[in-house]
N, C-alpha and C positions, 0 to 999 in steps of 0.2 A: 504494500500500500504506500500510497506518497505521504511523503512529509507533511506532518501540517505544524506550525510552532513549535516549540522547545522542544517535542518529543517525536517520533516517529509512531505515524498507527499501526505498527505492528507488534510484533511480541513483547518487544520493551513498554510500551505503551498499555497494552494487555496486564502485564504483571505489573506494573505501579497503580495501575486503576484498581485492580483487585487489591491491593495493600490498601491504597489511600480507602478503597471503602471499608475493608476490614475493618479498622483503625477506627474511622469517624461514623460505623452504622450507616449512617444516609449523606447522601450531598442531593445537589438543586444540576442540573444540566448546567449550569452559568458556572456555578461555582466546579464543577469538574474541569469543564473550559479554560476557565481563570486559572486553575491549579497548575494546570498541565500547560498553561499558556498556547492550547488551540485553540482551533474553531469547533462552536456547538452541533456542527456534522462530523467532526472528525472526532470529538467527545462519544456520539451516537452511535459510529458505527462503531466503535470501542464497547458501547456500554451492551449495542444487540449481541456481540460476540458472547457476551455474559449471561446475557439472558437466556440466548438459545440453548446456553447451557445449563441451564436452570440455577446461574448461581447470583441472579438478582432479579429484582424485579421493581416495576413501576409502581408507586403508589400517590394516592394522593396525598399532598401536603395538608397538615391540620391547618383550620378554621381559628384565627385569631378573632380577639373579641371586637376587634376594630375593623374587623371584617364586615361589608357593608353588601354582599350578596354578589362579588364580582364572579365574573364569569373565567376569566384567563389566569388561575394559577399556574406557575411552571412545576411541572411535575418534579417527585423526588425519586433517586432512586436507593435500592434498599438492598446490602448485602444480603443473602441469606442466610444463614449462620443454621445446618443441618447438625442437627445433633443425633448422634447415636445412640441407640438403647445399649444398654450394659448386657450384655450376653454371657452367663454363667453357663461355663461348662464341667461338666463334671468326672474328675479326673480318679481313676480307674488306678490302686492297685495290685501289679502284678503278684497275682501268689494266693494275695487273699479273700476270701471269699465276702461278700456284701453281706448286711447284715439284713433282713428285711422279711 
């Protein structure tokens, strides 16, 4: 992919966006931009690489109280932080017999 600003949109570009979101939970598309010092299409195709991968997603930004019913929020997006179940295995041994 072509250069856009401070960073390249490719792999290096890929793994700082996943850190930087790691790190801060949610950013704003602007503030991805500004971070990275690109352009908010080159922030974009960055952030769908992520998603497609199911490791972020779109949401919408909360509702401040000075909020007056506008229509054009900028979306936020949002790492996903998967968490694993604890998986208890049960370990077997040899020799002697279970008690049960």
């Amino acid at each position: 992919m072509p250069e856009a600003g401070g960073l390249p949109c490719g792999t290096a570009m890929l793994g700082e966006l996943r850190s930087y979101l790691k790190q801060r939970g949610t950013a704003s598309l602007s503030e991805i931009a500004a971070h990275f010092d690109t352009t908010p299409d080159a922030a974009e195709l960055a952030l769908g690489y992520w998603i497609r991968k199911g490791k972020v997603r779109a949401v919408a930004p909360p509702c401040s109280e000075s909020c007056y019913g506008c229509t054009e929020r900028e979306r936020i997006y949002q790492w996903i932080m998967h968490e694993r179940p604890v998986q208890w295995h049960r370990k077997e041994v040899q020799g002697k017999p279970r008690a049960g």
